[in-house]
C-alpha positions as CSV (number, residue, x, y, z in Angstrom):
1,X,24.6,5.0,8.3
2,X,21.4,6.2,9.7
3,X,17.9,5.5,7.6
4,X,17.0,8.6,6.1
5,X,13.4,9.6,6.8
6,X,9.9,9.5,4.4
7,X,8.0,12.6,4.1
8,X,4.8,11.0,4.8
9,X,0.7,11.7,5.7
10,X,-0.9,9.6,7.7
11,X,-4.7,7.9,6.4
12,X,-7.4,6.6,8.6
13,X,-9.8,4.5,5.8
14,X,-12.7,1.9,6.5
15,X,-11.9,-1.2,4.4
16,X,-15.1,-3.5,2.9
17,X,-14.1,-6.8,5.6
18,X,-13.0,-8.8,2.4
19,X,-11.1,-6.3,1.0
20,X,-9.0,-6.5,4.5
21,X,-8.3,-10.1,4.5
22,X,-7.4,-10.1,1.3
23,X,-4.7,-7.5,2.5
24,X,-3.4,-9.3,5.1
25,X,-3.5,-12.4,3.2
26,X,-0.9,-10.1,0.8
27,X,0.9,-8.7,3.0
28,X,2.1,-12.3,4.7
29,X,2.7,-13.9,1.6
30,X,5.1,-11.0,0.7
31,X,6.8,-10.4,4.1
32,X,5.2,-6.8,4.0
33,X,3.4,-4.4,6.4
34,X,0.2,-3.0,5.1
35,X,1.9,0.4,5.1
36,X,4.5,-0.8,1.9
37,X,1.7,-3.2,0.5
38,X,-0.5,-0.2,0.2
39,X,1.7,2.4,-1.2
40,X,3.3,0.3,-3.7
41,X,-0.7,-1.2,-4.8
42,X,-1.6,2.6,-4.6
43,X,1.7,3.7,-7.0
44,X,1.2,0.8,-9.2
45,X,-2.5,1.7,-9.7
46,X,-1.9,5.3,-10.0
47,X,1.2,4.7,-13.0
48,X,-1.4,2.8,-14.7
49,X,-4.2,5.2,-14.5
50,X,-1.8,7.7,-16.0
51,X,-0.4,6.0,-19.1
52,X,-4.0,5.5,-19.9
53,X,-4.3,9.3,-20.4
């Protein structure tokens, strides 16, 4: 079965140097690509923000 495909955006960002090793530090402990690392840290952030309203 073929992988169905994300409706996505792309995002060009400058990172604070520390903040990007700290990324790719993340994302080889979890076996991730920056891509996944950031949208689930994004989504996690984002649930939190909102049960806080």
């Amino acid at each position: 079965m073929a992988k169905q495909n994300k409706d996505w955006k792309a995002l060009n960002i400058k990172l604070d140097r520390t903040v990007y090793e700290q990324l790719e530090k993340y994302c080889e402990e979890m076996g991730q690509s920056k891509t996944v690392a950031v949208e689930r840290i994004l989504s996690k952030a984002f649930d939190e923000h909102n049960k806080q309203k």
